[in-house]
C-alpha positions as CSV (number, residue, x, y, z in Angstrom):
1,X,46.2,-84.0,154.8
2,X,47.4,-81.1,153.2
3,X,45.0,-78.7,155.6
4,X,46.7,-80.3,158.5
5,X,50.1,-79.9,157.4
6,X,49.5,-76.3,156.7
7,X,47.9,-75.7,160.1
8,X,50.6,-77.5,162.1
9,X,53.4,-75.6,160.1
10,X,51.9,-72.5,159.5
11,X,52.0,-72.8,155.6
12,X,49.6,-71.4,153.5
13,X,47.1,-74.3,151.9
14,X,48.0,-73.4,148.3
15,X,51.6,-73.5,148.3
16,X,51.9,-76.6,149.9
17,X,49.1,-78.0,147.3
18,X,51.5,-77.4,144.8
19,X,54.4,-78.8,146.2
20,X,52.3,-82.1,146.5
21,X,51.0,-81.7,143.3
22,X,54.9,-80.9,141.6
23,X,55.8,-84.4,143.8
24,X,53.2,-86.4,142.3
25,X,52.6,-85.1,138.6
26,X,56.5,-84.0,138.0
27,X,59.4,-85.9,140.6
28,X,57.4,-89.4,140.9
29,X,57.1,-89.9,137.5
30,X,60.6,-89.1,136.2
31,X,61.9,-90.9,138.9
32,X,60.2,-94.1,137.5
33,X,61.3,-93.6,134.3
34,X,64.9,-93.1,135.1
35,X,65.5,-95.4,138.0
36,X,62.5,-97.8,137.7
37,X,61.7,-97.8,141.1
38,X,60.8,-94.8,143.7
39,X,60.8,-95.1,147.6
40,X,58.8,-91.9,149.0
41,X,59.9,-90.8,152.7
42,X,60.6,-94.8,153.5
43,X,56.7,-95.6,153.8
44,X,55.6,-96.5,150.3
45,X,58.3,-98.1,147.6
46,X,57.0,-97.2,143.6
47,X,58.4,-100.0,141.3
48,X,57.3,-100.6,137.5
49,X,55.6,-103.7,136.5
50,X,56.0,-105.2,133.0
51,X,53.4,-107.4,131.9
52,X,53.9,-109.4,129.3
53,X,51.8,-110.1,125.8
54,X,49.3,-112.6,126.0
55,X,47.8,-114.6,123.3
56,X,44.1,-114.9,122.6
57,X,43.1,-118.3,124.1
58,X,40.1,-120.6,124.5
59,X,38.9,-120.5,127.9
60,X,35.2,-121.5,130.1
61,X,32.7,-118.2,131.1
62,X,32.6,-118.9,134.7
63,X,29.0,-117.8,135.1
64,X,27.9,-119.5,132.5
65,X,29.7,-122.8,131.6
66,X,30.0,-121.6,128.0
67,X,33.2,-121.8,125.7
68,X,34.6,-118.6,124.5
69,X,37.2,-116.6,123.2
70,X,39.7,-114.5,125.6
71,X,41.1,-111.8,123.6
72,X,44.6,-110.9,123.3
73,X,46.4,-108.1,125.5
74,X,49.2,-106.2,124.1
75,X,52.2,-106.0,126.4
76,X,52.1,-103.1,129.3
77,X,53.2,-101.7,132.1
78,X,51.9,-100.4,135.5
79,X,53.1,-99.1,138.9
80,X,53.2,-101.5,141.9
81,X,53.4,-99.9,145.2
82,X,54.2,-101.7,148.3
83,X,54.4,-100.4,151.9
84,X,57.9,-100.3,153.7
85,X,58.3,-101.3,157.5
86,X,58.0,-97.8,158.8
87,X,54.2,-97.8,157.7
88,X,53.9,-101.2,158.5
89,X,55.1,-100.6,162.3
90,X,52.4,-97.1,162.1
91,X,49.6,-99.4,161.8
């Protein structure tokens, strides 16, 4: 992706390496944190997910039939990325 872009806009390959690279490891990211959600270029909307604590639990191993333990998971979160209409139409 980046090679094309440089190609059709006569960029060099490293510069615009790092501009994706500053967008994705730098703007992204603090955008999440302060806003919670992200839309990038109206193709793909960011959001945070909170999952919640869960408690350990009895449950069936469904390859084996056997009783067993599940263990519990702390709470967490995550990134949830869904694609807009403008991808959607792309496709």
């Amino acid at each position: 992706m980046i090679a094309t872009l440089a190609e059709k806009h006569e960029l060099p390959k490293k510069q615009l390496g790092e501009v994706f690279s500053s967008l994705f490891e730098e703007i992204v990211p603090a955008e999440l944190k302060k806003h919670k959600k992200f839309n990038l270029f109206s193709f793909v909307k960011f959001s945070e997910k909170k999952k919640p604590a869960r408690k350990a639990r009895m449950g069936v191993n469904p390859f084996t039939g056997e009783k067993m333990k599940f263990k519990a998971k702390p709470a967490s979160k995550t990134v949830k990325a869904v694609s807009l209409k403008k991808l959607k139409e792309l496709i």
